[in-house]
Structures are given as C-alpha cells and as structure tokens.
C-alpha positions as CSV (number, residue, x, y, z in Angstrom):
1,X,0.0,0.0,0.0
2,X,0.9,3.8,-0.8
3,X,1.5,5.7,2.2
4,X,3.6,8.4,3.3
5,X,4.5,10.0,7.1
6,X,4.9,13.8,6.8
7,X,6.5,14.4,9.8
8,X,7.2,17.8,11.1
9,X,10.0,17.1,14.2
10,X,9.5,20.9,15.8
11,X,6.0,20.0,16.1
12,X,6.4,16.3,16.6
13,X,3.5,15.8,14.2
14,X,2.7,13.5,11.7
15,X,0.6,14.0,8.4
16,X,0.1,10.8,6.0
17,X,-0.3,11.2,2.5
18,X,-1.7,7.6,0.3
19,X,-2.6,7.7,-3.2
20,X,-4.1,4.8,-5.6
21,X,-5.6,5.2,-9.3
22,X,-5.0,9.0,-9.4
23,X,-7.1,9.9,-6.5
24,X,-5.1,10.5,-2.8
25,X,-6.0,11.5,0.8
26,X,-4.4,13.5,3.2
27,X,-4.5,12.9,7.7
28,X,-4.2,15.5,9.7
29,X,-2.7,18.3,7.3
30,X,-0.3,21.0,9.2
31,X,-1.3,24.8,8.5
32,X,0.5,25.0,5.0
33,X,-0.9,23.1,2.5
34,X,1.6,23.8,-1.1
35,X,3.8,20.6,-0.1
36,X,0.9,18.1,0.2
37,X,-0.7,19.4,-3.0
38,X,2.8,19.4,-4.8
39,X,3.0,15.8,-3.4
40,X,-0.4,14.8,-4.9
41,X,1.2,17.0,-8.2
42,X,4.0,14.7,-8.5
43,X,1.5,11.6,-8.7
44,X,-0.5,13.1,-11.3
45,X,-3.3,12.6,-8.6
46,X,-6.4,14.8,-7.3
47,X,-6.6,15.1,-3.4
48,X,-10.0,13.8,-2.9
49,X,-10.4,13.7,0.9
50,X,-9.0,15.0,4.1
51,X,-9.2,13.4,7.0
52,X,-8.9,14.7,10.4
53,X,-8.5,12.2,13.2
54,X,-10.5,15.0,15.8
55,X,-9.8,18.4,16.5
56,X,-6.7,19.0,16.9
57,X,-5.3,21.3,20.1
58,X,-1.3,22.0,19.2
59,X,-1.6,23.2,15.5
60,X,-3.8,24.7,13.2
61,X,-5.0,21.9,10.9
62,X,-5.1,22.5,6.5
63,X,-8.1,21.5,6.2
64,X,-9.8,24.3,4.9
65,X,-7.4,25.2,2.8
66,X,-6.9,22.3,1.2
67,X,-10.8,22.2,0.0
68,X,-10.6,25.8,-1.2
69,X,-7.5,25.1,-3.0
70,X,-8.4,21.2,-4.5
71,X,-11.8,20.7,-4.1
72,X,-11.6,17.6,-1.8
73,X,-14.0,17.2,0.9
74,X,-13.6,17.1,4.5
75,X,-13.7,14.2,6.5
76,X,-14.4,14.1,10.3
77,X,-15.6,11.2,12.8
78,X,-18.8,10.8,14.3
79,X,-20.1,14.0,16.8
80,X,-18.2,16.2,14.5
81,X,-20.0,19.5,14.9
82,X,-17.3,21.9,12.7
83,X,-18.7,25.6,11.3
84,X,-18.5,24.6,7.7
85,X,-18.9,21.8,4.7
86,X,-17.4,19.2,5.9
87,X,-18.4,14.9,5.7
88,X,-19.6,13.5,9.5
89,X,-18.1,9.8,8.9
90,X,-20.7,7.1,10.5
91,X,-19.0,4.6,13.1
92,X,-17.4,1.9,10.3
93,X,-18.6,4.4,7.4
94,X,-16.4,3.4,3.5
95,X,-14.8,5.8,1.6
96,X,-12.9,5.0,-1.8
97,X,-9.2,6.7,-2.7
98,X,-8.8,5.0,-6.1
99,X,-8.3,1.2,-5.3
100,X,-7.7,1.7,-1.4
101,X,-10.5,1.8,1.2
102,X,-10.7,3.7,4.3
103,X,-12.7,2.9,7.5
104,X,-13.6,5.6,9.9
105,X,-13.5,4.0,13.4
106,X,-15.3,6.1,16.1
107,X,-12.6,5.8,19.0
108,X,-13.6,8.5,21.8
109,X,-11.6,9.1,24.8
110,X,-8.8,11.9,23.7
111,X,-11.3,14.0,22.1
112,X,-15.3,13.0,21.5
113,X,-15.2,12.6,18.0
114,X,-11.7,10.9,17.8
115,X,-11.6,8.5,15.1
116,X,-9.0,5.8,13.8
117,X,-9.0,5.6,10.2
118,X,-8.5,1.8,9.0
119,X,-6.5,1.7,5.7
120,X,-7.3,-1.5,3.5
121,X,-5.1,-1.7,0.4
122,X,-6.4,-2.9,-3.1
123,X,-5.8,-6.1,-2.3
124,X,-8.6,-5.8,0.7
125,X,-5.6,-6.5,3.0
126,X,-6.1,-4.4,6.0
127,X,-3.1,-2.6,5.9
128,X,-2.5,-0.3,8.9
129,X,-4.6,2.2,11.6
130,X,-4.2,5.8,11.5
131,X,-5.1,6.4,15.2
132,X,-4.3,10.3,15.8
133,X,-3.7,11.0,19.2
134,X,-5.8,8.3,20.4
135,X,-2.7,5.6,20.2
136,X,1.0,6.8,20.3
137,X,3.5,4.6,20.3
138,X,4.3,3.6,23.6
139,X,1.5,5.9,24.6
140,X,-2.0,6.6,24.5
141,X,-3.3,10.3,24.3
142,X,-4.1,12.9,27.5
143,X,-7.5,12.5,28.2
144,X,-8.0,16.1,29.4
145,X,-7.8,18.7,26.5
146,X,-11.5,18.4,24.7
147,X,-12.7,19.6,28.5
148,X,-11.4,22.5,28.2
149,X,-13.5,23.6,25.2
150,X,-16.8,21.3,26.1
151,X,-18.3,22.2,29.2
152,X,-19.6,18.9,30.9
153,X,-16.4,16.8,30.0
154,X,-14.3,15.7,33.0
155,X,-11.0,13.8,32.1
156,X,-12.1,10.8,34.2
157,X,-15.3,10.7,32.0
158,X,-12.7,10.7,29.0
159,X,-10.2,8.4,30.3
160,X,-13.3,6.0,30.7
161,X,-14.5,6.6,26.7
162,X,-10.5,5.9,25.6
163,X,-10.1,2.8,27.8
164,X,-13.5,1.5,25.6
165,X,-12.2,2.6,22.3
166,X,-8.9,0.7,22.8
167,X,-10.4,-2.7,24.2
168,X,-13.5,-2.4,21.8
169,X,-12.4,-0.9,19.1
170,X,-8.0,-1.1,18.8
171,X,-7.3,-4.2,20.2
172,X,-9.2,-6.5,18.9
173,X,-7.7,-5.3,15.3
174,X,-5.1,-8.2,13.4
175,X,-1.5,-7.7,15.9
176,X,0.7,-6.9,11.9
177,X,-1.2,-3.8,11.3
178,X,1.0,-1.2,11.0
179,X,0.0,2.2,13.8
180,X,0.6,5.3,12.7
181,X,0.3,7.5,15.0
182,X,-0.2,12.1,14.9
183,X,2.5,12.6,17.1
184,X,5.6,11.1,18.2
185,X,8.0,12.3,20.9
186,X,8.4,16.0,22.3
187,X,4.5,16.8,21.7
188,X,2.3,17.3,24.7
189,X,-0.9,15.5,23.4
190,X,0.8,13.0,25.7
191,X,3.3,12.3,28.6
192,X,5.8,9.1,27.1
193,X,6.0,8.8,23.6
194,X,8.6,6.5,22.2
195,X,10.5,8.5,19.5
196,X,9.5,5.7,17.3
197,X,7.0,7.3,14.6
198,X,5.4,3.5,13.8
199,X,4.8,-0.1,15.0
200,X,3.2,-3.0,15.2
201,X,-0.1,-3.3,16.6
202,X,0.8,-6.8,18.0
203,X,4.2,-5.2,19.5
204,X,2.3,-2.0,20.8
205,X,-0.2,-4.8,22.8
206,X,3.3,-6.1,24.5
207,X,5.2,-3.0,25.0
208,X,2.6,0.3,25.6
209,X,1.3,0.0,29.3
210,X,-2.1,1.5,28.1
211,X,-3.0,-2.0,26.2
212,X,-2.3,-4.1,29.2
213,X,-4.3,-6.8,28.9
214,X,-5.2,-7.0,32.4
215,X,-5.7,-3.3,33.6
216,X,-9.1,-2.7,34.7
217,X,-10.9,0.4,34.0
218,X,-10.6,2.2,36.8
219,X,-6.2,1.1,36.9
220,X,-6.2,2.5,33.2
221,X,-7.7,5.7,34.3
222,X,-5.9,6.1,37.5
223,X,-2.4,5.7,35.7
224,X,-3.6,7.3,32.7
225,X,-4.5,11.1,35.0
226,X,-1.0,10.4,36.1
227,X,1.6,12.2,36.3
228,X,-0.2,14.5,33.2
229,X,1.2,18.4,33.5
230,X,-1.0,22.0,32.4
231,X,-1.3,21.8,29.1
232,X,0.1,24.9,27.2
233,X,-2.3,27.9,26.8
234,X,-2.3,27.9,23.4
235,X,-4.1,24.5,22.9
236,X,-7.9,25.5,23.5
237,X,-7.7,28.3,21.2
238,X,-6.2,26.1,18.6
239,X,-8.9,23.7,19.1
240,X,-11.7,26.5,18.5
241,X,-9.6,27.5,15.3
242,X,-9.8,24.1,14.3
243,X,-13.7,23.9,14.7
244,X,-14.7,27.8,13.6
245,X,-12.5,28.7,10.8
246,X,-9.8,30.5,10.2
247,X,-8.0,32.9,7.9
248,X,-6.1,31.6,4.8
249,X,-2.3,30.7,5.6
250,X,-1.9,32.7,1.9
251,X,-2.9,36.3,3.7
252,X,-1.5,35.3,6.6
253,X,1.7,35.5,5.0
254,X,0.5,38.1,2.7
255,X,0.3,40.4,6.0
256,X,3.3,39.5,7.6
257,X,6.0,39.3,4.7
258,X,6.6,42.7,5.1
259,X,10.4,44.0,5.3
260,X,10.1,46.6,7.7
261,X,13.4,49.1,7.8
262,X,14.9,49.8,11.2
263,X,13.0,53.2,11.2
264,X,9.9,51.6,10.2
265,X,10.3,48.7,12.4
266,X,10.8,51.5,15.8
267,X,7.6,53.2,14.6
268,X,5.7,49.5,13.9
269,X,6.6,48.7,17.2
270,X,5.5,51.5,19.1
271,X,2.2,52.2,17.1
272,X,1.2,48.3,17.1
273,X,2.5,47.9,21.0
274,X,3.8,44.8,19.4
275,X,5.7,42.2,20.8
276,X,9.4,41.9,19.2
277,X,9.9,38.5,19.0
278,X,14.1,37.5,18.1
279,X,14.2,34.0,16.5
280,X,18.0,33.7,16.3
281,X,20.3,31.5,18.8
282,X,20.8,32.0,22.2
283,X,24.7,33.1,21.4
284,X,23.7,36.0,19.2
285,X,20.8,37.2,20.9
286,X,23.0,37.7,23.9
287,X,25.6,39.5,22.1
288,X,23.1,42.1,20.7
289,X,19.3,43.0,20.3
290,X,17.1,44.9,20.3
291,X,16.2,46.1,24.0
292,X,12.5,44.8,25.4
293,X,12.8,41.8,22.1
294,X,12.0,38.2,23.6
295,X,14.3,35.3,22.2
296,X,12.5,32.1,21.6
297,X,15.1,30.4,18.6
298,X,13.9,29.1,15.5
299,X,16.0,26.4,16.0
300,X,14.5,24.3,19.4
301,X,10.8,23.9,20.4
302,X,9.7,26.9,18.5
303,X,6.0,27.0,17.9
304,X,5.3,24.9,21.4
305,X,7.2,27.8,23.8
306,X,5.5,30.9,21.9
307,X,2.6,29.1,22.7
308,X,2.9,28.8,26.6
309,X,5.1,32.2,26.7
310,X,2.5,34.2,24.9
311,X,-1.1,33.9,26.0
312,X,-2.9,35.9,23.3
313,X,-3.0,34.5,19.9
314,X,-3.7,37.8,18.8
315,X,-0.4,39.9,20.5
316,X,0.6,42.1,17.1
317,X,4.6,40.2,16.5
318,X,7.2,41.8,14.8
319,X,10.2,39.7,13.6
320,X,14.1,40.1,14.0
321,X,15.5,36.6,12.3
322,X,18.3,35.7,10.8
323,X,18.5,36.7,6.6
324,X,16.2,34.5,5.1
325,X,14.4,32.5,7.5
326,X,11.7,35.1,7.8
327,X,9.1,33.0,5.8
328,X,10.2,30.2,8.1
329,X,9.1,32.0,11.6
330,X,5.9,33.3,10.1
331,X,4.4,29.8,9.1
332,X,6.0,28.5,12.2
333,X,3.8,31.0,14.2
334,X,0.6,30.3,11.8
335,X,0.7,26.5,12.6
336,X,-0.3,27.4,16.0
337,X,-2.4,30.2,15.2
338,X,-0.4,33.2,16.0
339,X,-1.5,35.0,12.4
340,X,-0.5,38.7,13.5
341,X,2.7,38.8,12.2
342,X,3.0,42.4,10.9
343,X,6.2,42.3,9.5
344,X,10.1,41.7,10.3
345,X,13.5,43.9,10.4
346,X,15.1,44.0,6.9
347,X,18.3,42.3,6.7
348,X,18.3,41.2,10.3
349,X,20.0,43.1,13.5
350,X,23.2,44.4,11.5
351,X,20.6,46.7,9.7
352,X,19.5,48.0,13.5
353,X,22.6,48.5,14.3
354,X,24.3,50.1,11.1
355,X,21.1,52.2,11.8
356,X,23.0,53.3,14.8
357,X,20.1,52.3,17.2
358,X,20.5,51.0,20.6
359,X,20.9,47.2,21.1
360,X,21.5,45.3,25.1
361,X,23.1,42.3,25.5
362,X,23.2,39.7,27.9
363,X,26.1,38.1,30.4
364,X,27.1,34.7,29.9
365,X,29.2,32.6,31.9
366,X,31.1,29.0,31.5
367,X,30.3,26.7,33.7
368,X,33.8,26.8,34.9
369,X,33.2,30.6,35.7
370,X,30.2,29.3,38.0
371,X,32.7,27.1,39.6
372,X,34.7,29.4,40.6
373,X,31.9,32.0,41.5
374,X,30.6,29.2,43.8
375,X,33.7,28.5,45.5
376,X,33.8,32.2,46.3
377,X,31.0,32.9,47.7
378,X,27.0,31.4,48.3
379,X,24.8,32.5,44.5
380,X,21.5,32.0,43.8
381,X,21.1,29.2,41.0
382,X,18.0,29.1,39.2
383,X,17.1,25.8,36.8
384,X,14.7,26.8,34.7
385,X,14.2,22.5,33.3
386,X,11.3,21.0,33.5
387,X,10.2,19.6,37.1
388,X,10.7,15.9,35.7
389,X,14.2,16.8,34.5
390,X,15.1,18.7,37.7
391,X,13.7,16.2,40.3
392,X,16.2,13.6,38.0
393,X,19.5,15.3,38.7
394,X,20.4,19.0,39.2
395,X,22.9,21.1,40.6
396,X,23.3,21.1,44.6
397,X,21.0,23.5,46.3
398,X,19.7,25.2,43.2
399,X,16.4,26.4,42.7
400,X,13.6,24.8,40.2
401,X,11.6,27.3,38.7
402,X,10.2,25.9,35.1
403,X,9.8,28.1,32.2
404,X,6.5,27.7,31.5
405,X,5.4,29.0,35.2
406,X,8.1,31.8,35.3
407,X,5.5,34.5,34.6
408,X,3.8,33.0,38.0
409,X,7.1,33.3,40.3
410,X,8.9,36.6,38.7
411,X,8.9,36.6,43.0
412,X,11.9,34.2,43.0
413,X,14.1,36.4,41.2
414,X,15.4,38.8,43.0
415,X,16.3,42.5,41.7
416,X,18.8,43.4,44.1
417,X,20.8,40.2,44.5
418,X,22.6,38.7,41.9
419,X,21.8,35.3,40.4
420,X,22.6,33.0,37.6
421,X,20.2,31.1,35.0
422,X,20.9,27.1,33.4
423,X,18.5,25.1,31.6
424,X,19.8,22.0,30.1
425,X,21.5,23.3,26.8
426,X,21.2,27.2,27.3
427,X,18.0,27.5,24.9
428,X,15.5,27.6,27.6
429,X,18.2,29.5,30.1
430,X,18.3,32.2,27.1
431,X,14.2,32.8,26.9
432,X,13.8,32.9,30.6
433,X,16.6,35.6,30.8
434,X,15.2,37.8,27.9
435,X,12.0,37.6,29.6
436,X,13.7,38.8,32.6
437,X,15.6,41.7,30.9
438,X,12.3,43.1,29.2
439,X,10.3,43.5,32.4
440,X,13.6,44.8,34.4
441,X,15.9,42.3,35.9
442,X,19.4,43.0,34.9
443,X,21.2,41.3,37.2
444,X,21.7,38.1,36.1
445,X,24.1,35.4,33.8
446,X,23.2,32.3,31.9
447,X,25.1,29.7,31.8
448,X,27.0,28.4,28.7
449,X,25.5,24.7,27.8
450,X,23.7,24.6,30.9
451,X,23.6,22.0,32.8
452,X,25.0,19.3,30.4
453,X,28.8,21.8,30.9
454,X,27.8,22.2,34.5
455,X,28.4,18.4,35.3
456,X,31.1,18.5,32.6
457,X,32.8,20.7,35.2
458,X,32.3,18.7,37.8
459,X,29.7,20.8,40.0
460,X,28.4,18.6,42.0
461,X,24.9,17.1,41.8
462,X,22.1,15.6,43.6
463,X,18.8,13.6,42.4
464,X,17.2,14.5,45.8
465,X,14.2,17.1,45.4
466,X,15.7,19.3,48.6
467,X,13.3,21.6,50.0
468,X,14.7,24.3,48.0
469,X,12.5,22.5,45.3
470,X,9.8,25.8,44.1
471,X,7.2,23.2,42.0
C-alpha cells in the first residue's frame, strides 16, 4: 500500500499522505498546505479527501485550505459538529481513494469525536490504523484537552470513553497492522512517547502499558491522570480554530511578509504595542538585540514555547530573524495560530545597528566561571528545566523554577541580589533571561550549555528534590 508519514520534528507531528488510481488522501494536514498538493502533483493525482482524526489542540490543521484550493471534501468522525462543509463519517462508514478503502472507526476518549482511520489496500488487506492521538507509540493520548473547550467533560469521564475505544475498538484489530500515529515524541498530546514514529499493533499490545491486557478500568484511568502536566495555553484556542475557521495561511503571509526598515520597524513597534519576537540563537541574541525583544530560537521547540510564553493568539509580533528564515518563523507561528505577524527587520539586526540604534546584551558565563563564582562565595542558582528533568539530577541547592510558570514566580528572582540562570543546553536559560531583561531584571548570567557543561565541570549534583524545590 501507498502511504507516506509527513513528519514535522519541531511540532512532533505527523501527516500521511496515500494515493491509488490517481485519486489521494491527506491525515491531519499542518497549516500549509503547497507541499501536500505538490505531493499529490508529483503523482498526477487529485486530493480527494481529508481526513482529520478529531480536533486538533497543538496546530492549526489545512483542512480548509486544502478544499478551497483542491476541491476535496472534508472528513471528520462521528459528533463532529465543525462551522463549515465538511463529511460526518458514521462509526465503520467506506470511503474510496482509487483502489484503497478507508474505515472511519469512532474511537472516543482523547477527544469525543476521535476516530481511527483503517487503511485497506487494493488487495482488501487491511493494511495499517491511522489512530491520531488516540494511540502513540508507547502511549495513548491525554485525556483532558477536549474539556477545556466542552463544558460537561471531565478527564475521568474521557479516560473512561479511551479505555473503551482501545479494548472495543484497537485491540481486537489483526497484531501486523501497522500504527501510525499524529505525534511522536516532544509533543504534549501525551506524557511518554517512544521517538518511534510507527509499530506493530501486536508489539504495541506487549510493549505500551495502556494496552495491558489485564488493567481494569478504573487502573487505566488512574495511571492514565498520572503524572499528566498543564497543558500549554495555546491549545484551546487552537482547538476553536480548528472547529470555527480561520483565515487563509496565503494572507497570513500576505500580511506579515513585510520588510520593515529599522525606522519603520521602531515606529511598527510603538504604534502596534507589538511584541518583538528575536528568533536567532541564544549566542547572538546575547551578544546584541534589540532592548524589550524576547528570544525564543527558530532552531528548538519553536512554535510549542511561543505558545505557553504568549497567552494571546492575537499579540501584534514583529520579527528580527536571521537573513532569510523570515518565511520560516511566520508559518511556524501560523501552525499554531499566531497570524498577527506584521512584518520583520530587513536584513536582520546588523541593519538595526548600522542604523545606529541602541541594542543590550546579555552576560554569559562558563560553567567553569560558575565554579569558581561558587567557590567564592553562596549565589542564587536558578534551573529553569522541566520539574521531571530537575527532580532527576540538578545542581546542589539550586532552585527549580520551570519556564513555562516563570511568569507565575517573577517573586523568586530577586532585583537586588545577583543570580545565575541554566536550563539543560542554554535554549531555555536564554528565553527565561530575555523575559527577565524586558520587564527589568538586569542582574543576572546564563550559563553556557547549561547544565550538560555544568556536570562537565564537575559541580556537584544531587537527584534528591531538597526543600529548595519551588514546584
């Protein structure tokens, strides 16, 4: 059988393309739609359907797009209540893609209208399952989003509908069908994906402790509410996106493709109380930028940390980049629904400054710097990892403050006494500490490779949570 993963690793995501007799479908289409259609182009095919697993919280889906732009209909499981044309598949409902058939298989639990899409090949082999985020691999998907957008949901009541759909519905499927899954790991649709991006249903059965054979009910939905974290802000109002509409990715770009000089860009900025968002490395947004810009790099967990770090999908963003990825941040931002791009600094930060306008910087410091600071005297280390990753190992008596909850505890950093920043690599460290500079704190250094040079250097270490633990 045809079929191809998409997968998109900043997002962890996963689109599938399949094709047969001229006619192909696309799952779960990301924001920009030009590569699946030149895919389809390539095959001499027409998209024909689109098929969305449920309504999807971390990303904007294609969807609409892709019917303006091809004709093809859209395809969503059963409860399905969307505000425009779209096909409300029936529990076991046929559709045709050339020689290939594909069952929609009502699988509730993540979302209400969840469904697994059964791919038979033209053979009438049943071929493989495209789940969505109700089965990862090694994983099964966070029961708790959809209640955040439908009133009278609770997660237990959703933990209950998934445990049904896998036993009823997954399981009893043939053990050589092949899962493919929306997301693999790094997304936050769930808490333990395996970076595997496929399997075997038969190996999944063995392996992912969801499909235990013996877990009762009320075991699955005990270990399934787990351990599960706040999801990011962003994810409700993707989900309403997803079900109302939204603007065409074309004038989203159209909007904020726009080369702004470093006069124009001061002026922009004031008049548009915009945000100035700096997508280059940590290293040269601490050597220069633009004073009150945020640094969340292109290169990491773009798209997911502008979601928690800025609440409204509607904050007016103006772009400093490196030359040439402009185009690159702006769909970034669209495939999770920040579309008020309003432009970007022509020919990056050396135009600011050639401009002769004022830029601040950021101190840095090896980890062999700290060493020797600590040695000295007693300084204020602040991790800004992940609870899970701090609670693992971390440096002796420092302080856990995550970046997602540092606009809760600004509290813990103090103005008058100095302190110094780590994450595990410096990307994180570098966002927390531009956060910090625009609202006042200047009092500060971020360490160099954070905490991967900090044990490097020999600082020592602990795996206890001491009671200097903040969350």
């Amino acid at each position: 059988m045809k079929i191809e993963q998409i997968y998109t690793g900043c997002l962890a995501h996963a689109a599938y393309y399949i094709e047969s007799n001229g006619e192909a479908a696309i799952f779960d289409p990301l924001r920009e739609v030009q590569p699946y259609i030149d895919r389809a182009k390539k095959d001499n095919a027409k998209i024909k359907y689109v098929f969305e697993t449920h309504f999807h919280a971390d990303f904007v889906s294609g969807h609409l797009d892709l019917q303006k732009k091809t004709g093809a209909q859209i395809v969503f499981g059963p409860g399905a209540k969307p505000n425009y044309e779209a096909i409300i598949a029936e529990d076991g409902q046929l559709f045709a893609i050339g020689n290939y058939k594909v069952k929609a298989i009502h699988t509730p639990g993540h979302t209400m209208e969840s469904t697994t899409y059964l791919l038979v090949d033209d053979n009438m082999k049943e071929h493989g399952i495209i789940t969505g985020d109700t089965l990862f691999i090694g994983d099964v998907g966070r029961p708790d989003l959809a209640q955040h957008v439908v009133a009278d949901l609770t997660e237990e009541k959703l933990a209950g509908h998934l445990y049904d759909s896998l036993r009823n519905k997954i399981m009893p499927l043939r053990d050589d069908l092949i899962v493919y899954p929306n997301h693999g790991a790094g997304s936050a649709c769930g808490k333990k994906m395996s970076k595997e991006t496929t399997d075997t249903l038969g190996n999944q059965k063995k392996t992912n402790y969801a499909l235990r054979a013996d877990m009762t009910r009320e075991e699955f939905i005990q270990e399934l509410l787990t351990g599960l974290t706040t999801p990011p802000g962003y994810f409700p109002q993707n989900v309403l996106m997803n079900i109302g509409g939204y603007e065409s990715f074309d004038e989203i770009m159209k909007q904020a493709a726009t080369p702004l000089k470093p006069a124009e860009f001061e002026v922009a900025a004031g008049e548009l109380e915009a945000l100035v968002l700096d997508t280059r490395d940590a290293e040269n947004f601490a050597e220069g930028h633009i004073p009150g810009s945020i640094n969340i790099g292109l290169d990491g967990n773009f798209a997911p940390w502008v979601g928690e770090l800025i609440p409204d999908l509607e904050t007016p963003i103006l772009l400093v980049t490196e030359i040439g990825r402009e185009e690159e941040a702006i769909t970034r931002l669209s495939r999770v629904g920040y579309d008020n791009t309003r432009g970007y600094l022509k020919n990056g930060l050396g135009s600011w400054k050639r401009a002769g306008l004022a830029t601040e910087k950021i101190n840095r410091i090896t980890a062999e710097e700290l060493k020797k600071l600590l040695s000295e005297q007693k300084i204020k280390v602040i991790d800004v990892r992940k609870k899970s990753e701090y609670d693992s190992e971390h440096l002796l008596d420092a302080i856990n403050v995550p970046l997602n909850q540092i606009n809760q505890h600004l509290d813990q950093f103090a103005k008058n006494e100095f302190f110094v920043l780590h994450c595990a690599g410096g990307y994180r460290s570098m966002i927390a500490a531009s956060i910090l500079q625009q609202r006042g704190w200047d009092n500060f250094s971020d360490v160099i490779d954070g905490f991967k040079a900090i044990k490097e250097a020999g600082l020592p270490v602990s795996d206890y949570v001491c009671p200097s633990t903040l969350l």
